[in-house]
Structures are given as C-alpha cells and as structure tokens.
N, C-alpha and C positions, 0 to 999 in steps of 0.2 A: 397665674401667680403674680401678685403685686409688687413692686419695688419702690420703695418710697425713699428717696434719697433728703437729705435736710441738709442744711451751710449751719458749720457751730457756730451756735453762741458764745458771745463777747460775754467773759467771766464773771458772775456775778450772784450774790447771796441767793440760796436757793430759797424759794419762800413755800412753808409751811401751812398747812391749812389743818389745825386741828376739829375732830367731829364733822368734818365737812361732808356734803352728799357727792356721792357718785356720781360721775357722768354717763358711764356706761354701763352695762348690763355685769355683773360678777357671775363669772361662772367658776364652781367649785367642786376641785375632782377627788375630795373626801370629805364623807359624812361620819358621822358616831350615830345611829341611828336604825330604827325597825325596817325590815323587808318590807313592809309597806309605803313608809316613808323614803326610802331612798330610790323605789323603780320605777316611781312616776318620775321623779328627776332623770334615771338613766334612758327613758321611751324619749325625754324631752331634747334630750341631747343628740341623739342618734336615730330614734324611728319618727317618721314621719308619720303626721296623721292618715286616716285612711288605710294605713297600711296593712296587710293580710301576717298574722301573727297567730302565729304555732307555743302554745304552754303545753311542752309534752313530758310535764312533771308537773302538772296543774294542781296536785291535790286541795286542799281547801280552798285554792285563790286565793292565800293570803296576799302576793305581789300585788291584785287588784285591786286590792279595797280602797284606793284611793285615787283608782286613774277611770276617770270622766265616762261612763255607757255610751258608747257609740263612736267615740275618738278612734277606735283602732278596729280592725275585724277578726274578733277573737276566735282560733280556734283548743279548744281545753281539752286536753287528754291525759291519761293517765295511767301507770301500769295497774292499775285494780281496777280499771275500765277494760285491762283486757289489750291495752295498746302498749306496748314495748317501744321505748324510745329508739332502740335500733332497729327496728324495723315499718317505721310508720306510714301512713294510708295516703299518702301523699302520692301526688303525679310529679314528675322532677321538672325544679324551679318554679314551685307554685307558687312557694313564701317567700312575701319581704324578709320577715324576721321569725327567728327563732328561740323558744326561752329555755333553759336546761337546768333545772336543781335539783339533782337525783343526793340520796344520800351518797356522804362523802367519807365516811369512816369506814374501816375494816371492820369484821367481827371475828375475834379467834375463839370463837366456840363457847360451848357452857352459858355459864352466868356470869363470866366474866365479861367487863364494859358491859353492862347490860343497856345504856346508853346508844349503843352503835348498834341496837338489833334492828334497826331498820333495813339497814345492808342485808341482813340475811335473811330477813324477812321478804323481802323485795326478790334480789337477786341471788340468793342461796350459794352462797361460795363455799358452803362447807358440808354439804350433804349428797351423798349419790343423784347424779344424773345434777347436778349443779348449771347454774344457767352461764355461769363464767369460769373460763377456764385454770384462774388463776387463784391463789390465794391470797388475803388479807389489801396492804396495799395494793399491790399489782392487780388485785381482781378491781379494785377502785379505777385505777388507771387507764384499766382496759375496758370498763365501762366509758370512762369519756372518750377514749379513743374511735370503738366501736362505734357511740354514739355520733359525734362528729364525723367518721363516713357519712353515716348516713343522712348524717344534714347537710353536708357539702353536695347528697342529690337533691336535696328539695327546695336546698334554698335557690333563690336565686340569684344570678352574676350581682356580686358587690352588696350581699343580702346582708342581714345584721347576727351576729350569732350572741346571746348574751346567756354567759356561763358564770354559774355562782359555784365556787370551789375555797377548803378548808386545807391547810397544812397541818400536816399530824406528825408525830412520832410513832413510830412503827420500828418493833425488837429492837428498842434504843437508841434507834438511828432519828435523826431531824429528815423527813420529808418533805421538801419545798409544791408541795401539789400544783399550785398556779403556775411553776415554770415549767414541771413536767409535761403539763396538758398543754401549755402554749408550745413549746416547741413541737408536739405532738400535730398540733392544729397548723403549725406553720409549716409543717409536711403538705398537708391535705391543700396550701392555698390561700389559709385566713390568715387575716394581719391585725396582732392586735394591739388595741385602743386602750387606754388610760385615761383619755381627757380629751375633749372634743377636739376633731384633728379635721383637717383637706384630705381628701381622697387625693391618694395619689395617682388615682386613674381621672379624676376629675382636675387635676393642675395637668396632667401629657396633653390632655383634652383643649383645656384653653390654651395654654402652649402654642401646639399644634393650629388653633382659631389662628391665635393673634400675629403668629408665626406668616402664617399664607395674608393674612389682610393684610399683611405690610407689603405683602409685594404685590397687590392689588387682586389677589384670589377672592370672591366672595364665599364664605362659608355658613351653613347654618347651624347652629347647634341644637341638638334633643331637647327638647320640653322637659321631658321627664325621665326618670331612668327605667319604667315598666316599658320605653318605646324599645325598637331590635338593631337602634344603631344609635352611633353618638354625632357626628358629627355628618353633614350633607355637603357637597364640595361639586358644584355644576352637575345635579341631580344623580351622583352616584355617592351611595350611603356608605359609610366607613365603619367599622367596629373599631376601636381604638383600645391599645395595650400598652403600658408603661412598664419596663422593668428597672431596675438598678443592678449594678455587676453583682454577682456573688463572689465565695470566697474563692472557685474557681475561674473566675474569669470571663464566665458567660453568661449568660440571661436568660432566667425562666418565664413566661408572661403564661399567666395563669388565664383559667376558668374560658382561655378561648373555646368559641361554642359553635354551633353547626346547624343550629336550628331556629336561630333569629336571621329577619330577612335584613342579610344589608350585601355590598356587592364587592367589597372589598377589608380585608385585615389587615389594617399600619401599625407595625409596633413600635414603638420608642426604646430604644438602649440609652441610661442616663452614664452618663461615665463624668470621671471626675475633670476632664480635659474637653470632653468632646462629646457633643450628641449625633446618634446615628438611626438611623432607621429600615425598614424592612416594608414590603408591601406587597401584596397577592390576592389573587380574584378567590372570591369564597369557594369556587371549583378546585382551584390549585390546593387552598388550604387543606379540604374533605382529601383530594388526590395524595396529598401528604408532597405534593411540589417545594412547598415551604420549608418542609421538614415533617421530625416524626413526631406526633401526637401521642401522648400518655393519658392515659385517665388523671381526673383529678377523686376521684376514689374507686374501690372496689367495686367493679356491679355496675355501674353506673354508663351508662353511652351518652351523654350530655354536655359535659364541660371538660376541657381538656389543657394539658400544661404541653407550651409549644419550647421548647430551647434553642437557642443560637447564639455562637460565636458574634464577636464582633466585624470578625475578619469579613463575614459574609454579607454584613449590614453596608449599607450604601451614607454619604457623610451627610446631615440635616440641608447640609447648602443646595445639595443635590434636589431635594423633595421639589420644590416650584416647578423648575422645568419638568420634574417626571410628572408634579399630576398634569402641567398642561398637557403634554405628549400622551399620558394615556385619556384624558378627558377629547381631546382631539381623536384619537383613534378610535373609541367609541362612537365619536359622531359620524364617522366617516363610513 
C-alpha cells in the first residue's frame, strides 16, 4: 500500500478545463445496459485473462456474446444439461472464477406471476418431492446460499465469485435480495466488491515485503496467485493471511488451506492502534497447534477459517528477529 504525502498549495484560482481529455483510464462501477454488454466489462475488471471460469447457469451464453474466444477457459453448464449448480463436477479449488444466474423470483403456484415460472420449473419449490426445501422467497435464498457452499469448494483461495441477483417483493414485504445473499456469502468467507478494489490479502502481502526489506530481510514475492505460497523469506515459503477485528474482538483469517506447498502460516491482525501477528510451521497448523480449524463450507476438507484473539498474537516489531531466529534454526 502506497502513501503519497503532498506540501499544500499556496491559494490560488482553480483552473477549469472544459471538454478536455483524460489523462487516465475511467473506470465505472455503473452501467444502464444488456447482460451482454456490461460482463465483459465486469471479467475486465476482476478476472484475469487465461483464467479457468465456471458458467454454471450458462443457458444460452448470453453473458458471452461479447467477450473475445479464447481470453478465458470457459467451462459452460447448466441445470437442463443435467448439472445442478449445488452440486458440480468439479475437484476442489480448480477455478479461478465462478459465474451464478439462476432464476431469482419465487413462484406461488398456478398461473399466477406466470413470469417467475422459471423457479419452478427449474427448482420446483411447490410440488412433492421438491428440490428445495423452502417456499417462495426463502426457497430463492436457499438456492444462493446452497449454491455458494459449494463454490467456496471449487473455487479457489481469493477465487472470483460473480452473482447476478434481483430484489423483489414478496406477501408485501420489500426484499433487499443482494444484501441477504451477501451477508449470506460473507459467512462462507467472500468479500464483496462493488468497484475495482486491492485485495486485502495482497496489501498484508506487500506490507509484510516492504515491512522485512526495511530492516534488511530479502524477500520474494509470488509471480502469480495459481503459485502455493505468497511470499519467500531465505527459502522458506509463507502463506500469508490478513484479517481485521470483528465485532468481537477477534480475527478470523479465512480460506487457510493444507494442501498448497509452502512451510509456514503468518497471519496479520490489522487493529486500529496496532499491528500484530501470528506464525506456525504448516505441521503445527494441520496439528491444530495454532488453533482450531473450521471448515469454510459444509463437505468440504480444503479450506478452512483459523480464529485468534489478539492477546495471543505477538506485536509486528517482534516479526525481524523472529524470522531471523527461525530462518537460523532451520539452517542449523
């Protein structure tokens, strides 16, 4: 993270440039405009080319018709192919990115809304042996919910999840559907985006670089995010995790994993006064030495939410001397 400090300027008319061009790139985080037209914008903002992408509500490809054959590695499915978005053929963490547009309306039966009979055509929430357990909105709900389980197994750590969701009114009540499924999501682990953001696991990340180069630590940092660690610190590979307090006091650092090679877990606690930190050999982590490990969904053995108090984290000034003592130890 950058700090750019400036000396103010001595007061003076501010000068005007009518019609004038740009000097930078404009990025705009609302359109008025067709699914086709706005998801090549949302891929350009957030997925990366090359990247392994999951349409597991692909029906026609309309999102596609406008983003370039070959830019991404599409995989297309669909429930009338026979693939259920809650349950897909995925090995866990395969994809970068995930795309999600299942119908978003209730159906209360009949011929009423005959508009919304895609829901019950699809997911049948109103007839014996029903594929969701719930009615009208709530059955909506519990589809995204559902669903994102199962994409927090396929995706992978810091993966892209891109959800298209409707607010409705349901037995007269206003449904705000985008915040229900977001707080929903922010169970499971995702964080979400509105407008092209920094990863807040990618500022702990330079942080922590620029942090050790200052006191003369060489560090390397990942190429890439498909690599199994983030940062290299005298050839012992780091995973690295940033949390911020919650409303209780503690820190969740998400999506810690067990199955990428690196040889030690640093987590970051960002506090409003103070930074602190945490660190453990990938054996202690698996052993639960660290602490105790939660799934980050149902079913799932791959990615897990680690918690810790602050009291237990050691103060950031600390960090130098601890990695040269353990970088030392290991040579020894």
């Amino acid at each position: 993270m950058d700090l750019i400090l400036e000396q103010p300027h001595a007061k003076r008319n501010k000068r005007i440039v009518r019609r004038g061009s740009p000097t930078n790139d404009l990025v705009l985080s609302a359109y008025q405009a067709s699914n086709e037209h706005v998801f090549p914008k949302i891929l350009d903002l957030y997925v990366a080319p090359g990247s392994v992408i999951a349409d597991i509500t692909y029906g026609k490809g309309v999102f596609w018709r406008n983003v370039d054959d070959g830019r991404y590695r599409l995989k297309a499915t669909d429930l009338t192919d026979g693939i259920d978005c809650r349950a897909l053929p995925y090995r866990d963490a395969e994809l970068d990115c995930v795309v999600f547009d299942p119908p978003y309306m209730h159906t209360p039966g009949g011929t009423a809304h005959s508009t919304h009979q895609p829901f019950e055509t699809y997911y049948r929430n109103n007839i014996t042996g029903n594929k969701t357990k719930s009615k009208y909105h709530e059955a909506v709900l519990e589809l995204y919910a559902h669903t994102g389980e199962e994409v927090c197994r396929v995706l992978r750590d810091r993966g892209v999840f891109i959800v298209k969701c409707q607010d409705e009114v349901c037995s007269n009540r206003q449904r705000f559907t985008h915040i229900e499924i977001i707080r929903e999501y922010e169970n499971l682990g995702f964080v979400a985006r509105q407008v092209a953001n920094t990863n807040r696991g990618d500022i702990g990340e330079e942080f922590l670089a620029r942090y050790l180069e200052s006191f003369g630590i060489p560090v390397i940092r990942s190429q890439s995010r498909v690599m199994e660690w983030d940062l290299e610190i005298g050839s012992k590979r780091f995973e690295v995790k940033t949390a911020s307090e919650d409303s209780g006091g503690s820190f969740q650092f998400n999506h810690v994993r067990l199955d990428r090679n690196y040889d030690y877990l640093l987590c970051l606690d960002i506090q409003p006064a103070e930074i602190r930190f945490g660190a453990w050999r990938k054996g202690e982590v698996s052993e639960k030495s660290a602490g105790t490990l939660v799934r980050m969904a149902e079913g799932q053995s791959v990615t897990f939410k680690l918690t810790k108090q602050p009291a237990s984290m050691k103060k950031i000034e600390e960090l130098p001397d601890w990695i040269r003592q353990t970088l030392a130890s290991t040579k020894s």
